[in-house]
N, C-alpha and C positions, 0 to 999 in steps of 0.2 A: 550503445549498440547501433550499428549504423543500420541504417533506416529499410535495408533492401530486405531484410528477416521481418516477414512478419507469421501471424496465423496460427490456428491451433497446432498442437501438438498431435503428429501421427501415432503415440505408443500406442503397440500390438502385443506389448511383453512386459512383465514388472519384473522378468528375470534379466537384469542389469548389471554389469563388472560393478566393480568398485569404483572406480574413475567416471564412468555413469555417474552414479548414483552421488557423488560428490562434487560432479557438474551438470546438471539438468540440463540447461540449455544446449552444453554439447549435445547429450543424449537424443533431445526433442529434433533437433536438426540433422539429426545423424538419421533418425525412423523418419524424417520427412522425405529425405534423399533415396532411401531404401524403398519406400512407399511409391516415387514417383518412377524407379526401376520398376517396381512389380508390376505398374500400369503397363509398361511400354513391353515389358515378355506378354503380356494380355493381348498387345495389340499387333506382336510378330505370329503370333499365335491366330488370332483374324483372320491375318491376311492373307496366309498360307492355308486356310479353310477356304476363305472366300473367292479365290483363284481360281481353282479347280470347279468348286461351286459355281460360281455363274458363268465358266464355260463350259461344262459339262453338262452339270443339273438345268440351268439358264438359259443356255444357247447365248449365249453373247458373244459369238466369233469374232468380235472387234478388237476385243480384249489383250494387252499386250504382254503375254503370258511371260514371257520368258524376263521382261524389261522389268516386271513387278516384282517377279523372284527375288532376281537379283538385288533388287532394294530391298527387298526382305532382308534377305541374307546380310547385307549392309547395314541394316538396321539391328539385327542379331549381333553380328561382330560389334558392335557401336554398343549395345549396351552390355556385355559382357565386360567391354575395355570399361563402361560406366559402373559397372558391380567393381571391379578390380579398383578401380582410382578411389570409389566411397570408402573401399577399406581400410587406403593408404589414409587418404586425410582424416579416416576416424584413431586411427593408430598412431599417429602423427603429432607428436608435442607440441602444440602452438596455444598460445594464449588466447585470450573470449575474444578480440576484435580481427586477431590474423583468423582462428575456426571461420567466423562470420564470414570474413571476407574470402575464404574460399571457398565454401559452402558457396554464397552467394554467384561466383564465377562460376562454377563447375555448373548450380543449377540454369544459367545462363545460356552454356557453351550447347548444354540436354536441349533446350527449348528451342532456340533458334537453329539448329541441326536438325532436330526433329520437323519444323516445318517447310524447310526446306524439303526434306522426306518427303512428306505430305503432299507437297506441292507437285513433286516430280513422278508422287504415284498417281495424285489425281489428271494429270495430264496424259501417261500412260492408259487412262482406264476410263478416257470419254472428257476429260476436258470441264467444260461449261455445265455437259450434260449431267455428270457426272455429281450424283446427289449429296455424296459423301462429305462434300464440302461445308457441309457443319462441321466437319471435324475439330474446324480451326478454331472453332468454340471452346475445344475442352485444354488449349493449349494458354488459351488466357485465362479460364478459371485455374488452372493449375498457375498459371505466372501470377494471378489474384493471389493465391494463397501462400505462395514459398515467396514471392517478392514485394518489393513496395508498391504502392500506387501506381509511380510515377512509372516503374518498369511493367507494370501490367500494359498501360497505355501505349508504351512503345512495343511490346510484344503484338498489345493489338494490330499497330498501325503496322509494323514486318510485314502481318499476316495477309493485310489486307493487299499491301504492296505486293507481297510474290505474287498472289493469286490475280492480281488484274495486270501483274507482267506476264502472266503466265499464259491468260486470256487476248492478250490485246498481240503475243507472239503466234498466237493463233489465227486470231484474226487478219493480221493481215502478211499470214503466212508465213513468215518467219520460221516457223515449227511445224511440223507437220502434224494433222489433226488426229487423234483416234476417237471419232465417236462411238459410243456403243451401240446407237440406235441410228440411221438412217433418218432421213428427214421424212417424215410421211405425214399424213394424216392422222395418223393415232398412233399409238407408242404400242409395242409388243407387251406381253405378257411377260415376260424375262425383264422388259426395263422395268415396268410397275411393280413388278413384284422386288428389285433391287431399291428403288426410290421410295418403297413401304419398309422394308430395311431399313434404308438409310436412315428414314424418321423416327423409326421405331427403335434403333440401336442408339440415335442421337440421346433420346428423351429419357428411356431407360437407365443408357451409361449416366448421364447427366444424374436419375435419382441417386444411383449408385453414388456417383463421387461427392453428390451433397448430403445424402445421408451418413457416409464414413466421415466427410467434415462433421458431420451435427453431431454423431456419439460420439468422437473424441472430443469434441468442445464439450458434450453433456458429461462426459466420463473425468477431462480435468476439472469443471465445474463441482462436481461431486466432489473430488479426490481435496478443490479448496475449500469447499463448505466441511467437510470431516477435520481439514487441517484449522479453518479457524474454530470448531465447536474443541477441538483438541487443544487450542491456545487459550480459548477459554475457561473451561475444567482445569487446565496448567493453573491460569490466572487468578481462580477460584479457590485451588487447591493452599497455595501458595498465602491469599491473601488470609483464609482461615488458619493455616499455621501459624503465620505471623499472628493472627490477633491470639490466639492461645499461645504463644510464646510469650507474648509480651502482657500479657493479663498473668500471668502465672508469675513475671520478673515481676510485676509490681509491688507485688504485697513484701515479699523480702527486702525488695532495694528502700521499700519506706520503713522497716523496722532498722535496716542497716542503720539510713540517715535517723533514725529517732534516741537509734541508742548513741548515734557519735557526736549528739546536740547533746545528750543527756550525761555522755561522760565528758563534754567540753563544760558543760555549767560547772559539773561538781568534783570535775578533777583538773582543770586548768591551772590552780594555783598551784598543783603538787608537782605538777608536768613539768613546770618553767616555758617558758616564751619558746623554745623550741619546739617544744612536747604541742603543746597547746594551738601554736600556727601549723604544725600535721596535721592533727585534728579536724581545724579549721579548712584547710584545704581537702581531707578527706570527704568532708563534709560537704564542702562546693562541689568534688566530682562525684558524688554519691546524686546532688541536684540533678546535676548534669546528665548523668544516668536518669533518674528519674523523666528529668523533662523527655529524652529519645524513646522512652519507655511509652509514655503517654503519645505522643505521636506517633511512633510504629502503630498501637492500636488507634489512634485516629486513622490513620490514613488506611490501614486494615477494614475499619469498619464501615468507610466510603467506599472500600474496592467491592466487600462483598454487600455493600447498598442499603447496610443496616442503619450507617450515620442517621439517617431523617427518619428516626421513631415517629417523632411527634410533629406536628404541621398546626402552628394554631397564629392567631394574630396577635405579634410581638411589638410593644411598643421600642421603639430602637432607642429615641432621650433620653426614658430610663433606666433601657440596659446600658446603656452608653454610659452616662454617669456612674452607674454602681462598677460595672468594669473598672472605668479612668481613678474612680478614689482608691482601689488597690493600686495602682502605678501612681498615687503621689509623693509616698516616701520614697520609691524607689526613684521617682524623678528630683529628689530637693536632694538627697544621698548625694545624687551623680552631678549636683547643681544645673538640671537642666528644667526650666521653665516649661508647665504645661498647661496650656489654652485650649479653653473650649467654645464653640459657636454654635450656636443650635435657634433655630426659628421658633415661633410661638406655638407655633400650631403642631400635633403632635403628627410625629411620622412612623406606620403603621404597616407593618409588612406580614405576610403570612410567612412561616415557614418553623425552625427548631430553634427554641431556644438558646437550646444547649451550643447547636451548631455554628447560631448566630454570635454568642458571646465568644465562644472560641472564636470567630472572624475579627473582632474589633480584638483581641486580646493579642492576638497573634502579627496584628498591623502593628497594633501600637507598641507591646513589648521588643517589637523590631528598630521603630524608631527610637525609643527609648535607647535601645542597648546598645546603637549605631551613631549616636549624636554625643560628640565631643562635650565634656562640661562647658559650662557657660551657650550650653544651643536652646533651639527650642524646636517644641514638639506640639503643632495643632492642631487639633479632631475638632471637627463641625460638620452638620448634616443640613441638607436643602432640600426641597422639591423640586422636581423640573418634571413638567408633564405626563404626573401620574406616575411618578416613579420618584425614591430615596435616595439622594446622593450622599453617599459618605468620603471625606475627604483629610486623610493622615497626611499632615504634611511636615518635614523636620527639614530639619538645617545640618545634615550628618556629614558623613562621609561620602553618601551619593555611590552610583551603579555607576562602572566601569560602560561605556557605550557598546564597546564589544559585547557585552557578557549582559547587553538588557532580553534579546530574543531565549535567552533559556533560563530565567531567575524563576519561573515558578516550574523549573525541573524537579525532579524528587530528588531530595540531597545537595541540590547544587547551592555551593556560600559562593558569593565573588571573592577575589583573588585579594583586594583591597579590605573583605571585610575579614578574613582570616588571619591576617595583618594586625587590624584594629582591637579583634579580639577573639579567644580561644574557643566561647562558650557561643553555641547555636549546632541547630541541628540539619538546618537546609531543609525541613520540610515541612516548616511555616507559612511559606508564599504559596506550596507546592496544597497544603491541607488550606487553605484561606483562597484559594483560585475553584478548587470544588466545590465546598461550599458556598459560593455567589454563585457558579454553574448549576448548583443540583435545585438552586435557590430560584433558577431563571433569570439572574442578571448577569453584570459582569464587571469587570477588575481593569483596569487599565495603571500606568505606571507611566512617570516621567521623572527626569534623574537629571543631574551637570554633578559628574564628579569633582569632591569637594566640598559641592553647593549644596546637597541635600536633594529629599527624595519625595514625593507625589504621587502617592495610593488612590485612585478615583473608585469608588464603589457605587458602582447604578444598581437596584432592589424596585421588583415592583413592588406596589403601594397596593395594598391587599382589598379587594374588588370589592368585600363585606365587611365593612367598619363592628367590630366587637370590641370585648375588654381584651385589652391588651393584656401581655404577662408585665407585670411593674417591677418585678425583683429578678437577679438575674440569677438563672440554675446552679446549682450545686456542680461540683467537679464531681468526679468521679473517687 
């Protein structure tokens, strides 16, 4: 978006087209444009009051009645051509940077036209004298708000430039002067009473235009805090389903796999080797189903913040062990070597059991399942200042460099590990990155595809040394 759009948005209406409503930012920019028309009939509207008024009501016979008119009247023509042209460019097919950039020009072409206006009524109506000359205040908060910065400051400095051109062709005559007061001793009643005006229409418009900025700012503010309490009841709603979806698939898809282990034992011979490797492979994607099952509801029961029932001090050594002897057979199976390193001294973390074994379980069934026969796969834990390093390290296939910034996405497998092998769910790195977050540590990862892959787990070291948990929790 280029840079000259900025500022709250002026909606006055939620009754919006379609094309609105399916482009916001047109929309916001389209009631900014309209907003800063309505200002300018407000201020033909003034001017055509105040004419008459302070020579009439005022006595200000200096007043150059007829000169002001007619720049009324010019300023009238001027913004009606400005209503007409907002309609075209709101009807108008252009894409989000060509909109911008018209928008951006038109509100331009408004501003600096306008002070020129300005400039050629305050000279008609006293010049120097002439109090009005705040006005040119309300043309840089307006350029504040519809444009950048950098264009506000240049609107200032125009402003500043006409009006001491305007001054200094006065001075030394170039222009002929209209004051409205005579040079005297004291100032008439008609000029004080216009330069209490002048101050008092300054200060007012001014609350005026900062108060309409502040309830559209408070009014979108509103409109985002409704939309994100509404993305999160979405978020809420959604993750509750899921975990009753997937609590509900459990208990079948584990009697499915029990009955098709149970007719593989005792009907395998009758089947014949065909019959038998169906079976068997029904069986492996019945796992398969299972394991997605299990993590849909892990990752369900982190969204909706149930995961950390329990918070106590976990010994990690020997959850660590009792996890790594379940992945032994499965590591001598696939002929891949697994080592462990672990310091003397026991290292001690507060937080869930449960949550904690799923973290080591979920690293290292990765590394496992990832590393070519004949690899190896090392889990060791350290201390480093008050805090439990844990360190998965294999020799596998290794992370594509491209595809390291989104590996603990929900669902995401790299392209090389889908390759390697059929079976993973992509939301192991995705469920093992919230748990070290909800844990208060964090997860780090280094990779050389090919070369194998480097899980770093920092855990604080639990502030109140107690009995640890020694045995690692049941599954579900």
């Amino acid at each position: 978006m280029p840079d000259y759009l900025q500022g709250g948005a002026m909606s006055q209406t939620d009754e919006r087209a379609p094309s609105e409503l399916l482009n916001p930012r047109k929309a916001e920019l389209t009631e900014r444009v309209e907003w800063f028309i309505v200002l300018r009939w407000m201020a033909v509207a003034g001017i055509l009051v105040a004419v008459p008024a302070g020579k009439y009501i005022l006595k200000l016979e200096n007043i150059a009645e007829v000169e002001i008119l007619l720049l009324a009247t010019f300023l009238l023509l001027l913004n009606c051509g400005y209503a007409l042209a907002a309609r075209s460019i709101h009807r108008r097919e252009m894409d989000g940077e060509a909109h911008d950039r018209a928008i951006g020009l038109f509100v331009s072409i408004q501003i600096v036209l306008d002070l020129l206006i300005l400039t050629a009524l305050l000279h008609f109506s006293g010049g120097i004298q002439n109090p009005f000359s705040f006005y040119y205040v309300f043309h840089v908060v307006l350029a504040s708000i519809l444009l950048s910065r950098r264009s506000a400051f240049v609107v200032a400095g125009l402003g500043t430039s006409l009006y001491s051109i305007m001054l200094l062709l006065e001075h030394f005559g170039l222009v002929s002067l209209r004051p409205i007061e005579p040079v005297a001793d004291s100032y008439s009643t008609g000029y004080v009473a216009v330069s209490i005006l002048a101050i008092g229409s300054t200060l007012f418009f001014g609350v005026y235009m900062a108060t309409s900025i502040t309830a559209r700012l408070q009014k979108k503010e509103a409109e985002l805090a409704k939309a994100l309490r509404d993305v999160r009841d979405l978020e809420a709603n959604k993750s509750r389903f899921l975990m009753l979806v997937s609590h509900e698939m459990k208990s079948p898809i584990v009697a499915v796999r029990s009955i098709l282990d149970a007719l593989y034992l005792t009907s395998k011979d009758c089947l014949g080797q065909r019959g038998a490797q169906m079976l068997r492979r029904a069986s492996e994607r019945a796992d398969s189903l299972l394991t997605l099952t299990k993590d849909l509801l892990t990752l369900a029961r982190q969204q909706t913040g149930t995961a950390d029932a329990v918070a106590m001090p976990v010994d990690m050594l020997n959850l660590t062990r009792s996890c790594l002897q379940l992945f032994r057979t499965q590591a001598e199976q696939r002929g891949i070597s697994l080592r462990e390193d672990y310091p003397k001294a026991p290292v001690t973390v507060t937080g869930d059991p449960n949550s904690l074994n799923m973290l080591i379980d979920n690293l290292v069934s990765n590394a496992i399942r990832y590393t070519p026969a004949g690899g190896q796969v090392s889990v060791g834990w350290r201390v480093e200042e008050r805090r439990g390093v844990l360190s998965v390290v294999d020799t596998g296939i290794g992370i594509p460099e491209a595809e390291m910034p989104i590996i603990f996405q929900d669902f995401f497998r790299a392209q090389n590990a889908k390759k390697f092998t059929a079976s993973g769910t992509g939301l192991g790195l995705a469920i093992a990155k919230n748990i070290v977050e909800r844990a208060g540590g964090a997860i780090n990862v280094s990779s050389v595809e090919g070369k194998g892959t480097t899980f770093t787990v920092t855990l604080p070291i639990a502030a109140t040394p107690g009995k640890a948990t020694q045995e690692p929790p049941q599954g579900d």
